[in-house]
N, C-alpha and C positions, 0 to 999 in steps of 0.2 A: 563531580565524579564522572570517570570516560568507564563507558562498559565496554566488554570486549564480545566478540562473537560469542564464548560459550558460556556470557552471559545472557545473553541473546538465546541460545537452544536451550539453557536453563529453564527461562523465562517461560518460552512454550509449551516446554515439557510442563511447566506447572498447571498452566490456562488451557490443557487439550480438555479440557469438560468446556471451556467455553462455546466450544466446535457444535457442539450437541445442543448448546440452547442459540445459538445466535446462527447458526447455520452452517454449510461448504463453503460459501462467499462471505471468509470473516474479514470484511470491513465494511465502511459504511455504506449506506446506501443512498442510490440517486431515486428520490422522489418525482414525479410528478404526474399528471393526471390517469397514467396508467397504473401505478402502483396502492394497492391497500394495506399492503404489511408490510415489514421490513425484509423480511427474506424474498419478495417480490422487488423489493427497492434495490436488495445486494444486486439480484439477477439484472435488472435493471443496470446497473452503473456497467458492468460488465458487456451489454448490450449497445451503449451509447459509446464507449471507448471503440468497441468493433466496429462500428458504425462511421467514429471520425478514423479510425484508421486503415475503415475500408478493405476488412478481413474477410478472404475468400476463399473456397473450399482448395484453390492454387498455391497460397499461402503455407510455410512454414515460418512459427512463431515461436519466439522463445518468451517462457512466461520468467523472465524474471524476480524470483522471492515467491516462489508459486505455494509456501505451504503446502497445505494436504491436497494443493492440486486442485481446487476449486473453480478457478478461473480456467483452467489448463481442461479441464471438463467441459467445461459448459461452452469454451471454443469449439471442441473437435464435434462436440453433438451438436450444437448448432449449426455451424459454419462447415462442418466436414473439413478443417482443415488438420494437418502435422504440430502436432504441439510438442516440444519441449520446455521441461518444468525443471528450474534449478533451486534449488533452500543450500542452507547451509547445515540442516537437521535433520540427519540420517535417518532419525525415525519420520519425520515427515515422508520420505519418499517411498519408506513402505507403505506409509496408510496412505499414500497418493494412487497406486498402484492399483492397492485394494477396490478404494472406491474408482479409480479405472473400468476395471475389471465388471465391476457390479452396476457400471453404468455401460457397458457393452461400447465404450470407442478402447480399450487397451492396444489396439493395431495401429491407433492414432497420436496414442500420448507415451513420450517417455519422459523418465522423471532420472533426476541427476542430483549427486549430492556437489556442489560448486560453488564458489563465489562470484557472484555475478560481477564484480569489479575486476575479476581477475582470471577470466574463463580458460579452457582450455581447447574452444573451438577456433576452425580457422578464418582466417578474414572472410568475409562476405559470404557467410555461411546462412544469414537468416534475411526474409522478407519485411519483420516486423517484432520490434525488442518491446516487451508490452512489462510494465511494473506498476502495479496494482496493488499501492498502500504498502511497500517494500520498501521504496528506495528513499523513506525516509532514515530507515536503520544502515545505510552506505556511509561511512566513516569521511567518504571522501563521495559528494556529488559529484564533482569534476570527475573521477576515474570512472565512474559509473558511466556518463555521457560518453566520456571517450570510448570505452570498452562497447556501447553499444554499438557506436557510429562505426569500431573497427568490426566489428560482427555483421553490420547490416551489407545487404545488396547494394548495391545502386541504384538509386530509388528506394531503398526499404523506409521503412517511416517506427519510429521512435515514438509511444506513446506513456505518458506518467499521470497517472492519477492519487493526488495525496494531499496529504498536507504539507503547505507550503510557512514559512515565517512571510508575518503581514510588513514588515521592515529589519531593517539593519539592527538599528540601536534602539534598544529599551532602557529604561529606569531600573532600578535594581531590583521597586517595586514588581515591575510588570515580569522581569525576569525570572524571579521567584515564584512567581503564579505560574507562567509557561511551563518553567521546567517540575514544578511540584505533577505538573501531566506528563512532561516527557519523561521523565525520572521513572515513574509507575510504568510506562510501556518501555523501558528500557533502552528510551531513541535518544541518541547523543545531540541531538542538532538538525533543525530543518535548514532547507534553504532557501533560497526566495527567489519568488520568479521570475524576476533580474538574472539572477544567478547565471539560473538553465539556460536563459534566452543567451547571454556571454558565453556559455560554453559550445551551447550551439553556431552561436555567430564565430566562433574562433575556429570551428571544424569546417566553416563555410557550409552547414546543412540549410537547407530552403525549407521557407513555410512554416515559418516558425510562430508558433501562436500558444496563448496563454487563457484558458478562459476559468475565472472565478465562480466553481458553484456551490459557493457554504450555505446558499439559501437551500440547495439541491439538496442538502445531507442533513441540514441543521433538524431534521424528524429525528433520524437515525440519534443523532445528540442528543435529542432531547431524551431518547429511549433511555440513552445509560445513562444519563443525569436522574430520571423519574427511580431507575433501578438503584441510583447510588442510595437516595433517601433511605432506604431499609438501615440502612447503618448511620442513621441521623444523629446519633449519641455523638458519634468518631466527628461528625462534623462540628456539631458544635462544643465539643472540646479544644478541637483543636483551633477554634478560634481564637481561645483565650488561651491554650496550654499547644503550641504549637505541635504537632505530630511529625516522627520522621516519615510516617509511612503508617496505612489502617485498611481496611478491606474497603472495597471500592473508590479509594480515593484520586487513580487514573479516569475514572470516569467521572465522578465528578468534576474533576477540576480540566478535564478536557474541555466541558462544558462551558464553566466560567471563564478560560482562557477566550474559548472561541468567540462568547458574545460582548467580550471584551477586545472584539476585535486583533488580538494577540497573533494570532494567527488563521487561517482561512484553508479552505479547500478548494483544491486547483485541477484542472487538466491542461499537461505541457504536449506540447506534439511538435514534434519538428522531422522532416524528411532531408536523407542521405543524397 
């Protein structure tokens, strides 16, 4: 099944209560010896991304797939820098706004409703194209890359934090496991870190690097794996009586894919 964008706004539109228990920073989180909770771990990934990509209060950044704005926040307060946020989900960028607003940088951040593969800014209009567990839902990786690289400075640096597919080719077995998690968060296809680094290499950007941290998130995993259990009936039904679809079953079976190695989490970075 291919989903379409406003199946994608759909989507969110149903999961805006997830915002409330899992935090601003809804993806996962980068664990390690500074973090004790997960919404210290979201803050955290969001910290480490700024940090390889060297985000400065000089900096104008476009938050690519920014949701409610999350990331696009906790740039402009941290870092003092110009944010723009773009969704494809008109309501998102009122509640981006909002919480703008109530976090005192709104002079900092604007928010836009736009397709990040197809913007409507001009060339070399941004310092730094930042997407943050987005550009896994880009129909097309490649336009994605290129649309940033046409966007970016000279010099600007391209930063992707996400999940990446751990190879090309699966068994029909393993495919089935993958997509019964991609199917739930309504993402058509990862791509692999081959991919990015080919698309990179084809624009001639520099500094192109790939670093693997599923150990980094695999806490954050395990949270909504531990959460899926509540609906333990659904799982083991559909062990035997296959399910097309049951409450929490993206999260568990994100799980199972991950420690089956199926797929992994990445950060890509490559400069213009």
């Amino acid at each position: 099944m291919k989903f379409s964008k406003q199946d994608i706004i759909e989507y969110y539109k149903r999961n805006e209560f997830g915002y409330s228990l899992w935090g601003n920073n809804f993806h996962y989180g980068y664990w390690d010896e500074t973090t004790k909770t997960n919404r210290q771990a979201t803050e955290n990934f969001n910290r480490v991304l700024a940090k390889q990509a060297n985000i400065t209060d000089k900096d104008h950044v476009l938050d690519a797939g920014c949701g409610i704005g999350g990331a696009s926040i906790f740039l402009a307060k941290n870092y003092g820098c110009k944010v723009t946020g773009i969704t494809i989900c008109e309501r998102q960028v009122k509640q981006a706004y909002a919480k703008a607003e109530k976090e005192g940088v709104a002079h900092l951040v604007t928010f836009k409703e736009m397709d990040y593969c197809n913007t409507t800014f001009e060339d070399e209009t941004f310092d730094v194209v930042w997407g943050l567990e987005s550009v896994c839902y880009a129909e097309s990786k490649e336009k994605f890359v290129n649309e940033s690289h046409r966007i970016l400075k000279k010099g600007g640096r391209l930063i992707v934090g996400d999940g990446f597919a751990s190879r090309k080719e699966y068994t029909e077995k393993e495919r089935k496991q993958l997509f019964r998690w991609l199917d739930g968060w309504i993402v058509n296809s990862l791509g692999t870190p081959m991919d990015f680094k080919d698309f990179a290499n084809a624009l001639k950007m520099s500094n192109i690097s790939y670093r693997n941290v599923t150990q980094n998130v695999m806490r954050s995993s395990n949270l909504m794996y531990y959460a899926s259990l509540f609906f333990f009936v659904f799982h083991i039904i559909d062990k035997f009586f296959p399910l097309k679809d049951y409450p929490s079953d993206a999260m568990y079976n994100q799980h199972k894919a991950l420690k089956q190695g199926l797929w992994e989490y990445g950060i890509f970075y490559a400069e213009k």
